[in-house]
C-alpha positions in Angstrom: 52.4 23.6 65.3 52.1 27.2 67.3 48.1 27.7 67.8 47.5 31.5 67.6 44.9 33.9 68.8 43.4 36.8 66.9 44.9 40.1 69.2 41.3 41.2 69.6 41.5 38.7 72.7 45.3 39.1 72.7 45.1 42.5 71.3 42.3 44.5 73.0 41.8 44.8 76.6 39.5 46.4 78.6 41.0 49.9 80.2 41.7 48.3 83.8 43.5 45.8 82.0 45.7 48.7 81.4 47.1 48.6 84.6 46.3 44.9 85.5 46.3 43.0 82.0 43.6 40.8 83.1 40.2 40.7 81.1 40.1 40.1 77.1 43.0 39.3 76.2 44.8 42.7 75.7 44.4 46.5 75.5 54.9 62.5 58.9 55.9 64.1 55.7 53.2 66.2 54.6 53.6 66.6 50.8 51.3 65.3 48.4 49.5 62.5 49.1 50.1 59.0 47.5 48.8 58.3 44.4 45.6 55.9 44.4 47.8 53.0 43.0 51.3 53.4 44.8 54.6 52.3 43.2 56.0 49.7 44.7 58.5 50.6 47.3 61.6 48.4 45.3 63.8 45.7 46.6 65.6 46.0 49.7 63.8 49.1 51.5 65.0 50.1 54.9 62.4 51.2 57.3 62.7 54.8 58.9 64.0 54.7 62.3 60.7 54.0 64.8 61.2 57.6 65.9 61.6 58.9 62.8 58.1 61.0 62.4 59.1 64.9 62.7 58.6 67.3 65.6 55.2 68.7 64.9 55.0 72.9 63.3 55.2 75.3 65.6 51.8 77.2 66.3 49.8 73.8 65.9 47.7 73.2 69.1 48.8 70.8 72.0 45.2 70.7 73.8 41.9 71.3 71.9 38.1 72.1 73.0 35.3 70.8 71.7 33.1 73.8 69.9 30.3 72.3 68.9 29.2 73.0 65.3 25.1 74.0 64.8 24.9 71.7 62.2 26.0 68.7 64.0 22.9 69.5 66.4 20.6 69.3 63.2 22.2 65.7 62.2 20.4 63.0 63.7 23.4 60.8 63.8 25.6 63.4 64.6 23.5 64.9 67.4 19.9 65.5 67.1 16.7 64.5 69.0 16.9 60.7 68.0 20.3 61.0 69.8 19.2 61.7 72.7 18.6 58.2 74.5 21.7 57.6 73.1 23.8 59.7 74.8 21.8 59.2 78.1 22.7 55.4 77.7 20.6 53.8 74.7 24.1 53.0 73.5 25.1 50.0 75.8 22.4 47.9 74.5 23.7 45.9 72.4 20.6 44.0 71.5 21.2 42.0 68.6 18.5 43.4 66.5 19.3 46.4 67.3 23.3 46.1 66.6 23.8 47.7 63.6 26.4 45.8 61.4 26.1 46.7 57.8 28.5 48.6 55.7 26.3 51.8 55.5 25.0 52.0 58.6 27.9 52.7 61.2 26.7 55.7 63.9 28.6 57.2 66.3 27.2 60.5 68.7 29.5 62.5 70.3 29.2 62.1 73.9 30.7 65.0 75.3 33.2 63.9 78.3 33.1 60.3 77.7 36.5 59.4 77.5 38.0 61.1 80.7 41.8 59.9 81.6 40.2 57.6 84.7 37.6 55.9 81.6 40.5 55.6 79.3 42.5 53.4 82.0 40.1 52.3 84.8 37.2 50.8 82.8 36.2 47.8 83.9 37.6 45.0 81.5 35.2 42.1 79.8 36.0 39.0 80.5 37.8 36.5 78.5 35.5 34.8 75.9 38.2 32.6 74.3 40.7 29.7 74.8 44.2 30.8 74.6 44.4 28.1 71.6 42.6 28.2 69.3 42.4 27.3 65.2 45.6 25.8 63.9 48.6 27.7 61.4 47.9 26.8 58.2 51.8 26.9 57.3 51.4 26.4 53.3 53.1 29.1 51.6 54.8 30.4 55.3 58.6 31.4 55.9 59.8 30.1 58.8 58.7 31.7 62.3 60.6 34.3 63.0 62.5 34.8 66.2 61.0 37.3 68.7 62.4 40.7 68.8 62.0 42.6 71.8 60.2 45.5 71.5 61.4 48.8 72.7 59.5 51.9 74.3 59.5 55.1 71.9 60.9 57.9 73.2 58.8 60.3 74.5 57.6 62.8 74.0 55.6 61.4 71.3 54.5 64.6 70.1 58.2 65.0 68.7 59.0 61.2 67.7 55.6 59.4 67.0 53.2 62.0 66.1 50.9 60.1 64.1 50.4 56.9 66.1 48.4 56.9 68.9 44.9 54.7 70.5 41.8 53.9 69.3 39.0 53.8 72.4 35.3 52.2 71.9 32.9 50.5 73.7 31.6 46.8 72.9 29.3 44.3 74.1 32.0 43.0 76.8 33.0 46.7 78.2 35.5 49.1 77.5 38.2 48.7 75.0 41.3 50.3 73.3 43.5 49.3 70.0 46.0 50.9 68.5 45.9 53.4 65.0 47.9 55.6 62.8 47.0 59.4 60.7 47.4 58.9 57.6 47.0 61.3 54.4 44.0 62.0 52.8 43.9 61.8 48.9 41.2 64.0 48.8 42.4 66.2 51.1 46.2 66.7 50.7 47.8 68.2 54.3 44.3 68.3 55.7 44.2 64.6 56.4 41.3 63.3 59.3 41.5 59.8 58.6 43.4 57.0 61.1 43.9 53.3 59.7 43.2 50.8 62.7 42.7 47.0 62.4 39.0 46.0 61.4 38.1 43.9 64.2 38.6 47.6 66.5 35.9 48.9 64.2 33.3 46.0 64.0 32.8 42.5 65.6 32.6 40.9 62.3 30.3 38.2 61.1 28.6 37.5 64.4 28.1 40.6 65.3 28.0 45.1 64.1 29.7 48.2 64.8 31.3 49.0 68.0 30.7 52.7 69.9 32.0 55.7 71.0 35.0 54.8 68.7 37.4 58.0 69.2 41.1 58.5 68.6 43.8 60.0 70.7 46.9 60.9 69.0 50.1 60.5 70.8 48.1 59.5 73.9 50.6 59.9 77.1 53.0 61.1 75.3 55.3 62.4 78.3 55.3 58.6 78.9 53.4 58.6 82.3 53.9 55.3 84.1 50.1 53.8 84.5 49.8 54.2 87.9 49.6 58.1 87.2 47.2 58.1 83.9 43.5 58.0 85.5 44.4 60.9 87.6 46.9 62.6 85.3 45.9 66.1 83.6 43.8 65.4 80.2 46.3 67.3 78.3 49.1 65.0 79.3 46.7 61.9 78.6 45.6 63.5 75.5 48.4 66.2 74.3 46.3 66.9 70.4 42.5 66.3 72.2 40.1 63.4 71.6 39.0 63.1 67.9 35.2 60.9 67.7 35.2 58.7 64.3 32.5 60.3 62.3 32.9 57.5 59.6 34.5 54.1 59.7 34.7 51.5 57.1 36.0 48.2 57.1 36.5 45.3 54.3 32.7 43.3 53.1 34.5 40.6 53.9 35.9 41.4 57.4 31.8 41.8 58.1 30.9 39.1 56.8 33.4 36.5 57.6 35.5 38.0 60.4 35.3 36.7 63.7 37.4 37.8 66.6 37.4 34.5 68.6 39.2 32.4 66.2 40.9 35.4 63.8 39.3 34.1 60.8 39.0 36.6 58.4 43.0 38.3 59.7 44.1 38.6 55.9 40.9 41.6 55.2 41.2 43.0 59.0 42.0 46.5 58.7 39.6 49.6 58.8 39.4 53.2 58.3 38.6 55.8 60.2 37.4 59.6 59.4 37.6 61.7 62.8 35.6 65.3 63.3 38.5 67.9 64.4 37.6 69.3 68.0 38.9 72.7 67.7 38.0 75.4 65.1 38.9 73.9 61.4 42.3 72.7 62.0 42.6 69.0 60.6 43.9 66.0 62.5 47.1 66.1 60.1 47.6 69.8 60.9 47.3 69.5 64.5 49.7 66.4 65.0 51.9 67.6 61.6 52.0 64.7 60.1 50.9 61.7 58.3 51.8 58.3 56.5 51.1 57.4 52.9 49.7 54.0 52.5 51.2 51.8 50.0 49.1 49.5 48.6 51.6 48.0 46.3 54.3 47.3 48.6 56.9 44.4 47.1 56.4 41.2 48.3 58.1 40.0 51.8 61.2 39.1 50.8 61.8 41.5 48.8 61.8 44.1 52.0 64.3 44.6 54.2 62.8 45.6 57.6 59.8 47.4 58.9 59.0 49.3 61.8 55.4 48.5 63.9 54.3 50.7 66.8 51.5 50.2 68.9 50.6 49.9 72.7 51.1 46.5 74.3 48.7 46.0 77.5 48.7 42.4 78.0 51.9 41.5 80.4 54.7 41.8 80.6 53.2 45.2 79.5 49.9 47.9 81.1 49.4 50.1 78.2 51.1 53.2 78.9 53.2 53.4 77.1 54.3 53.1 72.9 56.5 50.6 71.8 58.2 49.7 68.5 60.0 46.3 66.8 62.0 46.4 63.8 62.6 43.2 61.9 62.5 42.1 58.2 59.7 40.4 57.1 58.1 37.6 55.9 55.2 35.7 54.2 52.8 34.2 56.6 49.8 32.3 55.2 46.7 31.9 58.1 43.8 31.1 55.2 44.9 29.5 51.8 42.0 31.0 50.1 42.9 34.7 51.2 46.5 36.7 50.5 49.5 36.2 52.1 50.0 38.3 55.3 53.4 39.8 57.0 54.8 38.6 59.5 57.6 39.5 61.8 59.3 39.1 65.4 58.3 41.3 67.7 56.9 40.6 71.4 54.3 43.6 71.5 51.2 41.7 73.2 47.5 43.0 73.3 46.5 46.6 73.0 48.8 47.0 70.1 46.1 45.4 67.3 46.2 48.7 64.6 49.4 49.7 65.0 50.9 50.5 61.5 53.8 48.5 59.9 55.8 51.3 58.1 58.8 50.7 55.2 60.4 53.2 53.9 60.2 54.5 49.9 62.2 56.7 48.3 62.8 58.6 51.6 59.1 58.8 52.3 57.8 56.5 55.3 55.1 54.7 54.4 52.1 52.5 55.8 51.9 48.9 54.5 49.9 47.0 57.0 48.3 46.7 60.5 48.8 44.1 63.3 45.9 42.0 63.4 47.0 38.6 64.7 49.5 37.2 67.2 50.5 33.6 68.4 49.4 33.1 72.6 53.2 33.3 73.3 54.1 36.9 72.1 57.1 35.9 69.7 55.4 37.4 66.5 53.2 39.6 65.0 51.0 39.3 62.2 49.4 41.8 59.4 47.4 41.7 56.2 49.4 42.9 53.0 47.0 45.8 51.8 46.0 45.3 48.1 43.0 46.2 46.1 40.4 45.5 48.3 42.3 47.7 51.1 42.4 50.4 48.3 39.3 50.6 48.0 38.1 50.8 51.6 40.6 53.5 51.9 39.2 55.6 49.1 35.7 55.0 50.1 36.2 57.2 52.9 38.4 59.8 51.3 35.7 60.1 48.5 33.4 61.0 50.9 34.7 63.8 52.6 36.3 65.1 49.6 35.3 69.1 48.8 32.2 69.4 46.9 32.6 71.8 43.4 
């Protein structure tokens, strides 16, 4: 039996690791958005090709400044006095009484000029905190394990082919760390979209421990595909062609926070999160600036009843540095890690760590859409594994759009 490893150790990576791959483990249409309960997307659906996401309208902004608004000085989470020791380094104590964890109670100050190109790759990585084997497959309920596929680099640029996928950066207890996320649409928002769907265990340590920091998204990061060697020294608009965009909200499934715990991937089947990112420039959204976004599906057909999907994300364990955006395309199937939780997806591909987030896309009706996130991955990179996003992923998802929807 294949042991596996949650791609938090196999699928995050501190920046250097980028370059190195040492350290933990590893690193579109814009109609109306989908309904809160989303048909299903019908037997035999084809994924759009991985570089299928259009080229971006013309007059949207390639490079952004951050224009600090006055309110945002007058929030104390968002910038006020009691930020302060924050941004002067109160944030790398990770004290556990001090470690915010619940639901309600995520915070994340802007600190200006944080994430620089050389921080984004030359971060010193933790180190590694787990065996590479750890708790067993349960295979109850499993298809058979799929054979690797080799994943592919996108083409670049991104800004034309992968708009809407790019990393997630934070900070955590063990240093500096990246996953991978997609835009997707906003109900309550329609084409104004700032919200990014990432794995949970980017967003929060789980069970044993709170929030992570300085959580901020780059869209179509490197998207002139940049070998590493060039990145930390590379200009910030060629590292970061749409800007930096800080998570002003995050949310993540009860039980993911309760139960989830990185070291062993218990918890996989509720690991996904969502984010809610502050715009840097004027009052353009992050859908308007990139173009794009993905519905999410949360009534996608079961398994074998699909076709093929699409995953993107950015491998930085070896044979890969992070650099650059890869895909896989395969057909799915049913992969059961916990026989008290829902049945994941599963599905060859050889993407390593740094890729954890990445959105699994299907196509319906024409319209590419979001079904799941990578969350897990066996120690030799042969497959990928994400939770199937039901009513419990809904309602994360909505949580968030509800609270940025306009007021009357």
């Amino acid at each position: 039996m294949r042991s596996i490893r949650p791609l938090l150790t196999a699928g995050l990576v501190g920046a250097l690791a980028l370059t190195t791959a040492c350290g933990l483990g590893d690193d579109r249409s814009s109609g109306e958005p989908v309904a809160a309960s989303a048909p299903s997307a019908g037997t035999g659906s084809a994924p759009p090709s991985p570089s299928s996401a259009p080229v971006p309208p013309a007059g949207h902004p390639t490079t952004a400044s951050r224009s600090p608004s006055p309110a945002r000085s007058e929030d104390p989470r968002r910038g006020g006095t009691a930020d302060r020791k924050w941004r002067a380094g109160e944030w790398k104590n990770w004290d556990r009484g001090t470690w915010r964890r619940e639901s309600d109670e995520f915070v994340n100050p802007v600190i200006d000029d944080l994430w620089k190109p050389d921080r984004m790759v030359a971060a010193e990585p933790p180190d590694r905190t787990v065996e590479p084997d750890t708790a067993p497959v349960a295979e109850d309920g499993s298809d058979p394990e799929p054979a690797a596929v080799e994943a592919e680099p996108e083409r670049t640029p991104y800004r034309q082919h992968a708009a809407t996928s790019g990393k997630v950066f934070f900070d955590a207890p063990e240093g500096t760390m990246v996953c991978s996320a997609t835009v997707v649409k906003d109900p309550a928002n329609p084409g104004r979209s700032n919200l990014v769907w990432t794995a949970g265990h980017c967003v929060h340590a789980g069970g044993k421990g709170g929030w992570y920091r300085n959580i901020a998204f780059v869209p179509a990061y490197n998207s002139g595909g940049l070998p590493a060697r060039e990145l930390a020294t590379a200009a910030p608009e060629d590292v970061a062609p749409y800007g930096t965009f800080w998570a002003d909200w995050v949310a993540t499934s009860d039980r993911w926070i309760a139960t989830g715990d990185p070291a062993d991937g218990t918890g996989a089947p509720y690991d996904y999160a969502v984010l809610h990112v502050e715009p840097e420039a004027g009052t353009a959204s992050l859908e308007e600036t990139v173009g794009s976004a993905l519905e999410v599906d949360f009534a996608a057909p079961e398994a074998h009843r699909v076709t093929s999907l699409g995953i993107r994300g950015y491998p930085a364990a070896a044979p890969y540095d992070g650099a650059l955006m890869h895909s896989c395309t395969d057909r799915p199937g049913r992969f059961v890690f916990d026989t008290g939780a829902p049945v994941m997806w599963r599905m060859g591909c050889t993407m390593t760590g740094g890729s954890s987030g990445g959105g699994w896309v299907t196509d319906r009706a024409g319209t590419p859409v979001l079904v799941s996130n990578t969350s897990i991955g066996p120690a030799d990179p042969v497959w990928l594994a994400g939770p199937r996003l039901g009513k419990d992923a809904e309602r994360v998802y909505t949580s968030v759009s509800a609270k940025y929807a306009p007021r009357p």
